[in-house]
C-alpha positions in Angstrom: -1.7 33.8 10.9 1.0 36.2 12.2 2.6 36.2 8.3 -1.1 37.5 7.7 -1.2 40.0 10.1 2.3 41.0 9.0 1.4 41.3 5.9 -1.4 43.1 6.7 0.6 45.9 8.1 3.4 46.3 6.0 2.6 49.2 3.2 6.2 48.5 1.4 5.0 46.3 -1.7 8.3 44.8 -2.3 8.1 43.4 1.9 4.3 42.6 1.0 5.3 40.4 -1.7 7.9 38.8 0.0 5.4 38.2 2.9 2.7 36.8 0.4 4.9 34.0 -1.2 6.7 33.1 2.4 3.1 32.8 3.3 2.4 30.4 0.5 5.1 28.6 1.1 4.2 27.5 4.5 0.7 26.8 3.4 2.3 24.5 1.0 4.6 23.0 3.8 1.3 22.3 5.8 -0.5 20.5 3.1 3.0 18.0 2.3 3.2 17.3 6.0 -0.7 16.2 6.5 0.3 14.5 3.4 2.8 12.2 4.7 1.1 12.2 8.0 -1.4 10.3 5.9 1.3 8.0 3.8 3.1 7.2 7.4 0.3 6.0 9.0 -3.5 5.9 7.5 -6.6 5.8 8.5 -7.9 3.5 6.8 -5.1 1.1 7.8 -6.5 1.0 11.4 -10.3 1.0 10.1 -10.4 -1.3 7.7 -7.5 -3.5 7.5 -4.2 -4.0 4.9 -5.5 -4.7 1.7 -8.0 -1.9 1.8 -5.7 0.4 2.5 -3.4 -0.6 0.0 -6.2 -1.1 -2.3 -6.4 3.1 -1.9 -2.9 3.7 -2.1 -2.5 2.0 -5.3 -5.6 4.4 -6.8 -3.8 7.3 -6.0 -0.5 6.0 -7.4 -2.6 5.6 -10.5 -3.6 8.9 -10.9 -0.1 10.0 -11.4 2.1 9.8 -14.3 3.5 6.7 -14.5 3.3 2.9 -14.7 0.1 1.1 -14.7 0.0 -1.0 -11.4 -2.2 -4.0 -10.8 -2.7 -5.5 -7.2 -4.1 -8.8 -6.3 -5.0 -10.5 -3.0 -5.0 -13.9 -2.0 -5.7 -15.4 1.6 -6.7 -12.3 3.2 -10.5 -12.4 2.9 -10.2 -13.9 7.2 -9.0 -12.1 10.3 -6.9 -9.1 10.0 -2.8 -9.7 10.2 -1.6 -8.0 13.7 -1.5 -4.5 13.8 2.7 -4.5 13.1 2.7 -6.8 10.8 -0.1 -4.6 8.7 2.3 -1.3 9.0 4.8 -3.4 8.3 3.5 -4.7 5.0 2.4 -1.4 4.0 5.5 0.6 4.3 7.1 -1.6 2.2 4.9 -1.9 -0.4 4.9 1.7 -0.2 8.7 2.3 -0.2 9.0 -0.9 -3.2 6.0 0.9 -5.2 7.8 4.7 -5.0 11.2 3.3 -6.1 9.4 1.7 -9.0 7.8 5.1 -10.3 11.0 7.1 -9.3 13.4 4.6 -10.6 12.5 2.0 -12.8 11.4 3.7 -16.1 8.6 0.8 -16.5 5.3 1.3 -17.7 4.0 -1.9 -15.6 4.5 -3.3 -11.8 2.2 -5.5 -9.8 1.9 -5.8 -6.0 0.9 -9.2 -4.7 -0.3 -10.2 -1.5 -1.0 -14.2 0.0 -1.4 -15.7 2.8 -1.1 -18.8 4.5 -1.7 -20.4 8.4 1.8 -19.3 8.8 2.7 -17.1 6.3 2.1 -13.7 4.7 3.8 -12.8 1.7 4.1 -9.8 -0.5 5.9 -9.6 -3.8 6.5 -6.1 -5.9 7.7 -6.6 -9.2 8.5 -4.4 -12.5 9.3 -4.7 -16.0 12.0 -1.3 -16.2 15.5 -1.2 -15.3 17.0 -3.2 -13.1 19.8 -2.6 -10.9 22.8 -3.9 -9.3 21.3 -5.2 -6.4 24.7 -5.8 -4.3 26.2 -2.8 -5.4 23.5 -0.6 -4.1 23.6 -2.2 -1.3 26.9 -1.9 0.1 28.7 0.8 -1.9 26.3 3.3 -3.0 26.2 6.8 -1.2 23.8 6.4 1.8 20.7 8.3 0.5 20.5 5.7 -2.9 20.3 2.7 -0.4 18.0 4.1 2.6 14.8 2.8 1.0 16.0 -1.0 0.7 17.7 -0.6 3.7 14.9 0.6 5.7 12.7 -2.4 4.0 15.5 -5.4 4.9 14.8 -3.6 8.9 11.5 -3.4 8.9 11.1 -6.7 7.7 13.7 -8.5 10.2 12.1 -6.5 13.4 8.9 -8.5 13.0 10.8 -12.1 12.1 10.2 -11.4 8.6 12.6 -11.3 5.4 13.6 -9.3 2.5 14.5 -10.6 -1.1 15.3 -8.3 -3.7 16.3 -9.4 -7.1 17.3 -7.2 -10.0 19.4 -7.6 -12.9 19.1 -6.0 -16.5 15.8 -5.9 -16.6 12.7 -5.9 -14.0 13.1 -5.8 -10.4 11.4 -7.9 -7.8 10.6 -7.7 -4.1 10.1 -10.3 -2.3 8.7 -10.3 1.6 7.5 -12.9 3.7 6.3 -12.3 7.4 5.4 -15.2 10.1 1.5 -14.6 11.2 2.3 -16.6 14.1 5.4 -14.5 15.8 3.8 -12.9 18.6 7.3 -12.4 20.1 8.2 -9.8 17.8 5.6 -7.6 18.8 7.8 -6.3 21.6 11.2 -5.5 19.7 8.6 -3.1 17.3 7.3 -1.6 20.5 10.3 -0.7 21.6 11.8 0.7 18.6 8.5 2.8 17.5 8.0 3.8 14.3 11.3 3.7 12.0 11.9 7.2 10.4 12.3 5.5 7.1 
């Protein structure tokens, strides 16, 4: 509003044009951050559970360039997971599923999701390049390893763990989360939502 009502009235057209694109460029600004607003936290992941959001996720993956990516669901059609383990499982799907279409040069990946009495289990996987798994890991600069670093924490803050194996070709993700580890509710509390 006030780069409107500067613009407004400034008569200099070089300052007015300078105005103009400042002024889309903080409308742009606006629409990423209600855009990952929405990726952080969705509504539909409160409404109507995991796999439905995911099931939307995944659509609008697929209406970008990129690999083809099939989902299936197994277990799931009973009560809702708890409402960490759901964020849980959705940012790392999330953070898996954008390293894929960033990284992996594939033109296929699959998310899977089962569950079990005590179990709930997600596996990403890929058919592009693989990767040093280790090396990423432990030696690359910091901003190359925050995604799989972030997922290894999110996983372990709820009871849960990480697999990740790569090599040559194809990369695979593996998470499983306890259903039953109401104790872990607490240590998420108290960290709030990671920034990753």
């Amino acid at each position: 509003m006030y780069l409107k009502v500067l613009r407004d009235a400034v008569h200099d057209e070089e300052v007015e044009q300078c105005v103009k694109q400042t002024q889309e460029v903080a409308d742009q600004l606006m629409r990423d951050i209600h855009q990952l607003s929405w990726e952080l936290r969705p509504s539909a992941l409160d409404h109507l559970g995991l796999v439905p959001a995911l099931e939307h996720c995944i659509d609008e993956w697929s209406k970008r360039p990129g690999p083809k990516i099939d989902f299936h669901v197994q277990g799931f059609d009973g009560e809702r997971l708890a409402d960490h383990l759901e964020i849980t499982f959705y940012r790392i799907v999330q953070v898996a599923i954008t390293n894929v279409m960033k990284h992996a040069g594939t033109s296929h990946a699959s998310v899977i999701l089962e569950r079990t009495a005590q179990l709930a289990r997600a596996i990403i996987e890929d058919n592009g390049r693989g990767f040093d798994v280790e090396t990423v890991l432990n030696r690359a600069e910091p901003a190359k390893r925050l995604g799989l670093l972030g997922m290894q924490e999110r996983a372990e803050l709820v009871g849960g763990k990480l697999e990740i194996e790569s090599g040559d070709r194809g990369t695979t993700v593996f998470v499983e989360l306890p259903t039953t580890a109401a104790t872990h509710v607490a240590r998420v509390a108290g960290h709030g939502e990671s920034s990753r």
